[in-house]
C-alpha positions as CSV (number, residue, x, y, z in Angstrom):
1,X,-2.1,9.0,-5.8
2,X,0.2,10.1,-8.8
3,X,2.4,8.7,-10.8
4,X,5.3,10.0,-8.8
5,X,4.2,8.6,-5.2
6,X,3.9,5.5,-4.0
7,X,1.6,4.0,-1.2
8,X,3.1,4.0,2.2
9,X,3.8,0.5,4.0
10,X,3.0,0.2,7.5
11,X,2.9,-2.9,9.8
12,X,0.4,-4.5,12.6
13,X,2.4,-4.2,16.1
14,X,2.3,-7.9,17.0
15,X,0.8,-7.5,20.6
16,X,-0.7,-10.9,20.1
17,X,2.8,-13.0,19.6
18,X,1.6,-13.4,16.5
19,X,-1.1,-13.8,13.4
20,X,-1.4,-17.3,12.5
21,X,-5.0,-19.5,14.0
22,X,-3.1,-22.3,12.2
23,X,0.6,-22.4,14.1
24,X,0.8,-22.0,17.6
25,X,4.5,-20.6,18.0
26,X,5.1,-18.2,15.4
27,X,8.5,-17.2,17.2
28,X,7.5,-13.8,18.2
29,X,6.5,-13.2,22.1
30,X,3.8,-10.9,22.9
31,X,6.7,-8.8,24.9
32,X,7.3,-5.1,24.7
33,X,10.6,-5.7,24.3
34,X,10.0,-8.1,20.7
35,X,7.7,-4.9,19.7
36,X,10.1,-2.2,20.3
37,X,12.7,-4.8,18.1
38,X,9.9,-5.2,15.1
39,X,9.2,-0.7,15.5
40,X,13.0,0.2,16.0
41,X,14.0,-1.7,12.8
42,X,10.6,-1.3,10.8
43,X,11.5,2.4,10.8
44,X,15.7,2.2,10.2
45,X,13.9,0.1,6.6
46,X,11.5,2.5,5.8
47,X,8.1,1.8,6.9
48,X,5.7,4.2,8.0
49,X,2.8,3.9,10.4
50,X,2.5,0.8,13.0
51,X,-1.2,0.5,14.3
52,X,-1.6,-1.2,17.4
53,X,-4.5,-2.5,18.1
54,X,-7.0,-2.7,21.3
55,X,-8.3,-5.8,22.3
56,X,-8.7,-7.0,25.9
57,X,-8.6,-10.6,25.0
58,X,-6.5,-12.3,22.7
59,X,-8.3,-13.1,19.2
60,X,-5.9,-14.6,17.0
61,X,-3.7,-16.9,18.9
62,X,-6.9,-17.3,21.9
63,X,-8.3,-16.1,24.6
64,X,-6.1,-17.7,27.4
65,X,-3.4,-16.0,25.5
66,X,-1.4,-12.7,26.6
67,X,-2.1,-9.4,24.2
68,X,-0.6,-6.3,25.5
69,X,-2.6,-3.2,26.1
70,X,-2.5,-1.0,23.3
71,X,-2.8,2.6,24.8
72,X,0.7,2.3,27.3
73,X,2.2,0.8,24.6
74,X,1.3,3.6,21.9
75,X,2.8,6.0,25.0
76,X,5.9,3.9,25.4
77,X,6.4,3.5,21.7
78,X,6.4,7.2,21.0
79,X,9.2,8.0,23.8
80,X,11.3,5.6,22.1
81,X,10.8,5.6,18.3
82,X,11.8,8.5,16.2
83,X,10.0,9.1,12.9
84,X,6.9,6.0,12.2
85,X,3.4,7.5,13.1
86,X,1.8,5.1,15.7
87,X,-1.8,4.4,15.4
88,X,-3.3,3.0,18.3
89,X,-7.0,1.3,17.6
90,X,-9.4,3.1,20.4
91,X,-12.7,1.5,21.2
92,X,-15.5,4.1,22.7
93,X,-17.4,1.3,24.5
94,X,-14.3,0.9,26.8
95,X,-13.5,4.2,27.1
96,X,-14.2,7.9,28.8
97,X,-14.0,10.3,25.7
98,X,-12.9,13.4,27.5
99,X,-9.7,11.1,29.0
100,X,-9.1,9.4,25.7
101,X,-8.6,13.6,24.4
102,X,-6.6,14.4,27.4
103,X,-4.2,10.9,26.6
104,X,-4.6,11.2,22.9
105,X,-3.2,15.0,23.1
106,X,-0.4,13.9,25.9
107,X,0.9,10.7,23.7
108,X,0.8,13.4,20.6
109,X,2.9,15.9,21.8
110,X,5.5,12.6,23.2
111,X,6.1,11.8,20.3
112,X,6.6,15.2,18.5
113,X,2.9,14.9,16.2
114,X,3.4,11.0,15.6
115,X,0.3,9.7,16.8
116,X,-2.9,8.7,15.5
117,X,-5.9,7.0,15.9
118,X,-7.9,4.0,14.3
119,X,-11.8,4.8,15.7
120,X,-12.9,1.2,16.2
121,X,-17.2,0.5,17.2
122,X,-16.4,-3.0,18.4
123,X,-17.6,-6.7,17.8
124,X,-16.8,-8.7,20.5
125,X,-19.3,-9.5,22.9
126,X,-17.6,-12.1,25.2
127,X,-14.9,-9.6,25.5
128,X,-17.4,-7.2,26.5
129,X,-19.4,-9.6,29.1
130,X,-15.9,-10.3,30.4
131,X,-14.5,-6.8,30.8
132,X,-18.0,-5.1,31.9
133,X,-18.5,-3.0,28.6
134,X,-22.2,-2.5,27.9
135,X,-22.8,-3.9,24.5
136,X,-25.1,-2.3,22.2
137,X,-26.4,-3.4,18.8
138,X,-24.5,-2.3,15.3
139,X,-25.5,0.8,14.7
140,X,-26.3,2.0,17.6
141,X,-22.1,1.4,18.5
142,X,-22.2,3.6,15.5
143,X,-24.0,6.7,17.1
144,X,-22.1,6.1,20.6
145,X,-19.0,6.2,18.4
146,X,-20.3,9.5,16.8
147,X,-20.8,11.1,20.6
148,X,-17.6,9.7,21.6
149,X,-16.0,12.0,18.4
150,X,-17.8,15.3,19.0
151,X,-16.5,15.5,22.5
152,X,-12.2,14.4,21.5
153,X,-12.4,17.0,18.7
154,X,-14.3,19.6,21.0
155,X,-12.0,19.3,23.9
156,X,-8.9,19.4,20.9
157,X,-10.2,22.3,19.0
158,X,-12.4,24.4,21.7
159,X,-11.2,26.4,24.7
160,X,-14.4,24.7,26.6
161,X,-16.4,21.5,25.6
162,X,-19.9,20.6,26.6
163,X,-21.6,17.5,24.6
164,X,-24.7,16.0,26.2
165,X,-25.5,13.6,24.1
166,X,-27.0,9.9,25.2
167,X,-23.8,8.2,25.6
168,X,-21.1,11.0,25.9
169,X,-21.4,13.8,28.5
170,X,-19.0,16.6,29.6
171,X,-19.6,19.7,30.8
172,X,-17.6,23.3,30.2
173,X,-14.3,21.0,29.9
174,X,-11.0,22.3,29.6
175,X,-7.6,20.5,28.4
176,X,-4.6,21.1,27.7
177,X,-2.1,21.3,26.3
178,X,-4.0,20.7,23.4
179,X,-2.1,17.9,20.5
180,X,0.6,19.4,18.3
181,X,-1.0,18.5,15.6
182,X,-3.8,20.6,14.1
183,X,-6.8,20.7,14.0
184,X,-6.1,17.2,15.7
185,X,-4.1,13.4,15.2
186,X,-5.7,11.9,12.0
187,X,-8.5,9.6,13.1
188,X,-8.7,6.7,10.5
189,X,-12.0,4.4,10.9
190,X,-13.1,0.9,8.9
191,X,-16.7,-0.3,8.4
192,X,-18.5,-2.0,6.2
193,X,-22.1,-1.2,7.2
194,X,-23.8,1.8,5.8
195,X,-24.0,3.2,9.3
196,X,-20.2,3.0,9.5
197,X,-19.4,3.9,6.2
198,X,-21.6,7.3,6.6
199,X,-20.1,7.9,10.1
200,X,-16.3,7.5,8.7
201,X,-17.3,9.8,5.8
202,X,-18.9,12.6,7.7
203,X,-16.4,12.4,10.9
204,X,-13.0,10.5,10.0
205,X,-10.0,11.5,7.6
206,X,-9.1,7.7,6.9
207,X,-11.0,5.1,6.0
208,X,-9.1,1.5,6.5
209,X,-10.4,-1.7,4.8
210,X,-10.0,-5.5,5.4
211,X,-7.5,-7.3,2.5
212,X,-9.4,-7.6,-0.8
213,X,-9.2,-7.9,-4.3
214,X,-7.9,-4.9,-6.4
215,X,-11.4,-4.6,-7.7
216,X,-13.1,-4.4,-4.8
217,X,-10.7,-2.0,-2.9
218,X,-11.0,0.4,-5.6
219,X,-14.7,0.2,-5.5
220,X,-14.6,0.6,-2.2
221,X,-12.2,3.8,-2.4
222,X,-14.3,5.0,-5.0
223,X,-17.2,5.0,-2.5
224,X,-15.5,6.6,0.4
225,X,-14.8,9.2,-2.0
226,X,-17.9,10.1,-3.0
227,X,-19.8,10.1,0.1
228,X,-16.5,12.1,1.4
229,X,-16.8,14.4,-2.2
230,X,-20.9,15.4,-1.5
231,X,-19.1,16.9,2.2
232,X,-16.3,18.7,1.2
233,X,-13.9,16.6,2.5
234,X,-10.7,14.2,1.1
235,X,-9.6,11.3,2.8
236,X,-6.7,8.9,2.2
237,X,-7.2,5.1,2.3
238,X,-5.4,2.0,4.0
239,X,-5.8,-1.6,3.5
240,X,-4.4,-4.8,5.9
241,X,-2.4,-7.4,4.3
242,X,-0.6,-10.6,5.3
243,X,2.8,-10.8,3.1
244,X,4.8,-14.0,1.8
245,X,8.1,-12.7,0.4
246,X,10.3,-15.5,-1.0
247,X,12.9,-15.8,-3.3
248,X,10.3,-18.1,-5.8
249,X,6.9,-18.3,-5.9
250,X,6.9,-21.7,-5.2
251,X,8.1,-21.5,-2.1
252,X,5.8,-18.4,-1.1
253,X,2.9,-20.9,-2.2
254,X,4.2,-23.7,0.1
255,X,4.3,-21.4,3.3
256,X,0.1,-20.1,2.3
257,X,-0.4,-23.9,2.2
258,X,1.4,-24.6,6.0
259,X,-0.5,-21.1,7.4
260,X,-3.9,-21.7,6.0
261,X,-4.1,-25.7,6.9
262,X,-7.2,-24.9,8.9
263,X,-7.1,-26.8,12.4
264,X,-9.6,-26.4,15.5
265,X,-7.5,-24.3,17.2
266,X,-7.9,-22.0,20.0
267,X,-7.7,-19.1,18.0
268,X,-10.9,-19.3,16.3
269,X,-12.9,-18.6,19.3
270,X,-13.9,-15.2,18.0
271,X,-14.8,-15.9,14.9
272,X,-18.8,-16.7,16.0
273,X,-18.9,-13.3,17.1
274,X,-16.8,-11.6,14.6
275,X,-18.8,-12.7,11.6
276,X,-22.4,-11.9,13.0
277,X,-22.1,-9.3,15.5
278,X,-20.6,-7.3,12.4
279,X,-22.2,-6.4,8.8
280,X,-19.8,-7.5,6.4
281,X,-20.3,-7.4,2.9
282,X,-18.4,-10.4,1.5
283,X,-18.9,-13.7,3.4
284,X,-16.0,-14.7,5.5
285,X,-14.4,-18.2,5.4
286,X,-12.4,-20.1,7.9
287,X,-9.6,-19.6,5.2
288,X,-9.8,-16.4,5.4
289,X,-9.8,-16.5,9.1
290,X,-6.9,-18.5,9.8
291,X,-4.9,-15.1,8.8
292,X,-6.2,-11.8,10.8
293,X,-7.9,-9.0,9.0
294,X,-8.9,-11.2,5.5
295,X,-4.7,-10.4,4.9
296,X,-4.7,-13.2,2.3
297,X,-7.2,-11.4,0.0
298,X,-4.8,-9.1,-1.5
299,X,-2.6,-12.3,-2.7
300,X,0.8,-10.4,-1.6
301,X,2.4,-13.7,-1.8
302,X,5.9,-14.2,-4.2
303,X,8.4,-12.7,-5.3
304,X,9.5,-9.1,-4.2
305,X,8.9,-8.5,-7.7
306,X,5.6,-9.8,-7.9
307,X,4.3,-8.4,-4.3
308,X,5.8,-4.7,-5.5
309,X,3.9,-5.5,-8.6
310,X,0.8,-6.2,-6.7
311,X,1.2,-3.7,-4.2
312,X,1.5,-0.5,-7.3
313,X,-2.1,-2.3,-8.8
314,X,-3.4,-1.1,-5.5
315,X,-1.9,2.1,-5.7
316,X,-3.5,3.0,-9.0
317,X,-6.9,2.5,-7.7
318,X,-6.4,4.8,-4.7
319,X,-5.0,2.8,-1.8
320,X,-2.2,5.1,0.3
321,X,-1.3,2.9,2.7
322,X,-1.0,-1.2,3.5
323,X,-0.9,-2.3,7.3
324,X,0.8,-5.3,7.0
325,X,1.1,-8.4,8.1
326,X,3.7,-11.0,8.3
327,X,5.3,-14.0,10.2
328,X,7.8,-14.0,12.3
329,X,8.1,-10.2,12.0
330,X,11.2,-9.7,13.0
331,X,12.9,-11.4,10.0
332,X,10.2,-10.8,7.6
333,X,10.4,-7.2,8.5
334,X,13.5,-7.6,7.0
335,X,13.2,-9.7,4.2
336,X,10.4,-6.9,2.7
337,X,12.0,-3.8,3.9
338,X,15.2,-4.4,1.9
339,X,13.9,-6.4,-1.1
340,X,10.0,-5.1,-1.6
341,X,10.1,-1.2,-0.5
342,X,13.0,-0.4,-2.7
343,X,10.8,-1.6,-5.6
344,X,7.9,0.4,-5.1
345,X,9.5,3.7,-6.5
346,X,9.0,7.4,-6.9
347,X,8.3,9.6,-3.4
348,X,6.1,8.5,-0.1
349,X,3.6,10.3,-0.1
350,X,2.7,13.1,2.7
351,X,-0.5,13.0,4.1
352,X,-1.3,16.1,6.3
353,X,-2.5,15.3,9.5
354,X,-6.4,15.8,10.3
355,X,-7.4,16.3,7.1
356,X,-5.9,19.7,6.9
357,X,-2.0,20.2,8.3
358,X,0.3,19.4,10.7
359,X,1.8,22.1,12.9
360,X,5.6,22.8,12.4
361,X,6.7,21.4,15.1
362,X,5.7,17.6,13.9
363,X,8.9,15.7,12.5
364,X,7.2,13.3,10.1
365,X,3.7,13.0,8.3
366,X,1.1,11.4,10.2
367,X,0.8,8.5,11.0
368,X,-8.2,-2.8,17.2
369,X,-9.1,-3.8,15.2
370,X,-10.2,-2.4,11.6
């Protein structure tokens, strides 16, 4: 990140209706239709990257809640959007790897060398006892996830693919047509574990973190880069955050106190499993849970002055991108497309796709849970 660039600003797709545990209508149906509205104008403002995430179940707003499925929606999304790269979240454990290629390549070349993917080991184990996925311990999700890897870029790279591995098997396969983008769609990752940080570091091109402190983002980046540095590789770095734009800080400090006024609400069912099926290195609180993702961390809440502020601190440590958060998205799409995104200054940065480039063909840089 230079002087000249700025970090890209991206946006959660809100397949869950919403991101608040604490307020049970947040005014934004989990409809394709309210999606499409939040992607269509995201991109006429300026933002970059959507990432949909995969999740069976609904963990923020409950379980008995709809979520839509992340995979047709990516497809749909990249028929009908024309420039934001769209990240869908893939989890291994629910997946066949040599289909995942075949749709990861089809959705790819939809949308013209949009599409990407966020490489996700899963947590969840009621959604796994309730969907039939065999659950395995941390880091052994880790070395499924590595199997699950070796055969998509195989069968994107390789005239024939044959991995035998203990989780992932195919045998002399053949696809295509293979993705527009070369050597394949960026394949961004997040962990906290050593098993997860190693994996993202030897395998990925992204690495995407939870919210956090300046501080600890860049120490984190710094990190990633290293173990990245002692391979020969470069990767580019995202973050999640939850945004209150207002026109005074006191009222952006009056809406964190109505979102994070913790209640027993549905939406916490996950939160057992969350925090100790998963190695985390700071502690998590119920605060921090009431907002998906540990989106308050970052503190992008003021001004548009003070969150473009904030948001440049985090540029100068490494970050290139934010996933954010907000609520209702429509409007607050809105409200921090025209009054933040102008303030960030200089160019967007372009990020080649893979880790290397992006064929010709692709019309914009490239584009679960993290």
């Amino acid at each position: 990140m230079t002087a000249t660039t700025r970090p890209r600003v991206g946006f959660w797709l809100p397949i869950f209706g919403g991101w608040l545990r604490n307020v049970e209508d947040e005014g934004m149906p989990a409809t394709f239709d309210y999606c499409l509205r939040v992607a269509r104008r995201a991109e006429d403002l300026g933002f970059s990257t959507t990432l949909v995430a995969e999740l069976n179940l609904n963990d923020i707003k409950g379980p008995a809640e709809p979520v839509l499925e992340a995979w047709s929606t990516a497809a749909a999304l990249a028929a009908t959007t024309e420039r934001l790269e769209i990240m869908a979240a893939i989890r291994p454990g629910f997946r066949n790897p040599a289909v995942v290629a075949k749709m990861a390549a089809n959705i790819d070349r939809i949308s013209g060398g949009r599409f990407t993917l966020n490489v996700v080991s899963a947590w969840w184990a009621e959604e796994a006892r309730q969907y039939g996925m065999d659950f395995v311990e941390h880091d052994e999700r880790y070395a499924r996830t590595a199997e699950f890897l070796a055969v998509l870029k195989g069968l994107w790279t390789e005239e024939r693919t044959t991995v035998r591995g203990k989780y992932a098997r195919v045998e002399d396969a053949y696809l295509a047509p293979k993705p527009v983008q070369r050597p394949w769609p960026r394949l961004y990752a997040g962990g906290e574990s050593p098993a997860a940080k190693e994996l993202i570091a030897r395998e990925c091109d992204a690495y995407l973190m939870h919210g956090d402190d300046v501080e600890a983002i860049g120490g984190k980046i710094a990190d990633l880069r290293g173990r990245a540095a002692a391979l020969g590789k470069t990767l580019t770095y995202g973050m999640a955050a939850y945004v209150i734009c207002r026109d005074s800080e006191e009222e952006a400090r009056a809406e964190l106190a109505r979102i994070t006024d913790v209640k027993d609400a549905a939406g916490y069912a996950g939160f057992k499993d969350f925090t100790t099926m998963s190695q985390l290195e700071r502690e998590l609180t119920l605060r921090d849970y009431s907002v998906s993702n540990r989106g308050l961390r970052p503190n992008l809440v003021g001004t548009p002055e003070q969150i473009a502020a904030r948001m440049r601190a985090y540029a100068d440590v490494g970050l290139d991108l934010f996933l954010i958060q907000c609520s209702p998205m429509l409007e607050e799409i809105e409200r921090i497309g025209r009054q933040v995104l102008p303030l960030l200054g200089g160019e967007a940065p372009s990020v080649a796709s893979g880790g290397t480039a992006v064929a010709a063909a692709a019309p914009g840089g490239p584009g679960g849970r993290a």
